[in-house]
PLY file of the C-alpha trace (Angstrom):
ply
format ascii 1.0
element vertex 95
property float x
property float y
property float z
element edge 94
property int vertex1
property int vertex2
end_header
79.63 98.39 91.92
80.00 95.04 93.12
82.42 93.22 95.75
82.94 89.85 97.09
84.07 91.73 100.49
81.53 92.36 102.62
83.36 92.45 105.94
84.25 96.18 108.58
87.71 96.58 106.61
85.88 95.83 103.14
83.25 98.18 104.01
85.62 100.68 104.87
87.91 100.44 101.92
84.86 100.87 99.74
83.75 103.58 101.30
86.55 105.59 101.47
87.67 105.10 97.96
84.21 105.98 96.70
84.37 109.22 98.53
87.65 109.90 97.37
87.63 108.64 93.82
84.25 108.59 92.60
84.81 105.14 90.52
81.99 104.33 88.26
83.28 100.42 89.07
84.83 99.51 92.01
85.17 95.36 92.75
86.76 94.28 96.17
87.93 90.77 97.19
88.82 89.87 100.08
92.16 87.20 99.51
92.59 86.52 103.16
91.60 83.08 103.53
94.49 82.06 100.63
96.95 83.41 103.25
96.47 81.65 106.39
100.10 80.65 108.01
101.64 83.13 105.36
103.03 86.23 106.73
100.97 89.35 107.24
97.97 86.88 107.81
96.11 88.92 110.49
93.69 86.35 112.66
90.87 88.55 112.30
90.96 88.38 108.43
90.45 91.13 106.12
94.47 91.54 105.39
94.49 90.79 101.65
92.58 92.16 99.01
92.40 92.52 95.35
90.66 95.78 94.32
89.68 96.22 90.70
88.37 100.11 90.02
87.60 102.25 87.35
87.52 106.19 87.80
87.43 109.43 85.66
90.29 110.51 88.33
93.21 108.09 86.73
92.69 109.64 83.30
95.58 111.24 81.67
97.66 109.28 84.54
100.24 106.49 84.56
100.51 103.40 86.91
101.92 104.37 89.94
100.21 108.04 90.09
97.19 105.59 89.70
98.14 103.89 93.11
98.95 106.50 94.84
96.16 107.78 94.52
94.43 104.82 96.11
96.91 104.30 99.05
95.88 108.38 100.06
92.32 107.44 99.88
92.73 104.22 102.26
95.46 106.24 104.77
95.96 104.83 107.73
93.84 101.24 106.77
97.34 100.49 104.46
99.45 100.58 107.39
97.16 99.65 109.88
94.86 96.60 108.72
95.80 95.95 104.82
98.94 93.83 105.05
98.68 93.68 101.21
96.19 94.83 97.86
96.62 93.77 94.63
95.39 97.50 92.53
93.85 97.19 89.06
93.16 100.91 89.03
91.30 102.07 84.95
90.10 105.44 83.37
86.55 104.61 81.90
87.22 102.91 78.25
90.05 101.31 79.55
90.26 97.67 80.40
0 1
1 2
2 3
3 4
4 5
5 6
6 7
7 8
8 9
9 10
10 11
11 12
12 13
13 14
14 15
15 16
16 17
17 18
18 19
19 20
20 21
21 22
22 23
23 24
24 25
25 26
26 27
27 28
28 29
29 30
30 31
31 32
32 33
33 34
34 35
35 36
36 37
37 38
38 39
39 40
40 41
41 42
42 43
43 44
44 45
45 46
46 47
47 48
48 49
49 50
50 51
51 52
52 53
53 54
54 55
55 56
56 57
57 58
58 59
59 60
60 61
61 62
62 63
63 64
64 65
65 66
66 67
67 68
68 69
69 70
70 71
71 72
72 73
73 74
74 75
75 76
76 77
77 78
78 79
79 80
80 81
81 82
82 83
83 84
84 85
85 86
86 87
87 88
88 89
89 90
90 91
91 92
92 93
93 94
């Protein structure tokens, strides 16, 4: 697994969605810093993040179940610190 995140909210998001998911691949980058003056910036950082993960958990579902699945894993974190995550979420063999 491998992540360009390394900050609390990073930390947390990979923690909880390795818990939850099991990925055999999870990348995390944090996007903040391209956001600065935009809305949903958040001072403290860690607001936007692009999350690439691959688990045997999507297989056999489509796009959005994929997501959804995600957003239940993070809970509260969407609502509460992630003003916005880009999801590339893959079965194994799929890329």
């Amino acid at each position: 697994m491998q992540s360009t995140a390394t900050g609390p909210v990073a930390r947390e998001i990979i923690e909880r969605l390795t818990s939850a998911l099991g990925p055999t691949s999870l990348a995390l980058e944090d996007q903040s810093h391209h956001h600065v003056g935009h809305s949903g910036h958040d001072p403290r950082g860690e607001s936007h993040f692009a999350l690439t993960i691959v688990s045997p958990q999507f297989e056999g579902l489509g796009r959005v179940q994929r997501q959804r699945r995600v957003y239940a894993a993070l809970g509260e974190l969407m609502r509460e610190r992630i003003h916005a995550l880009t999801i590339k979420a893959l079965a194994p063999g799929e890329n």
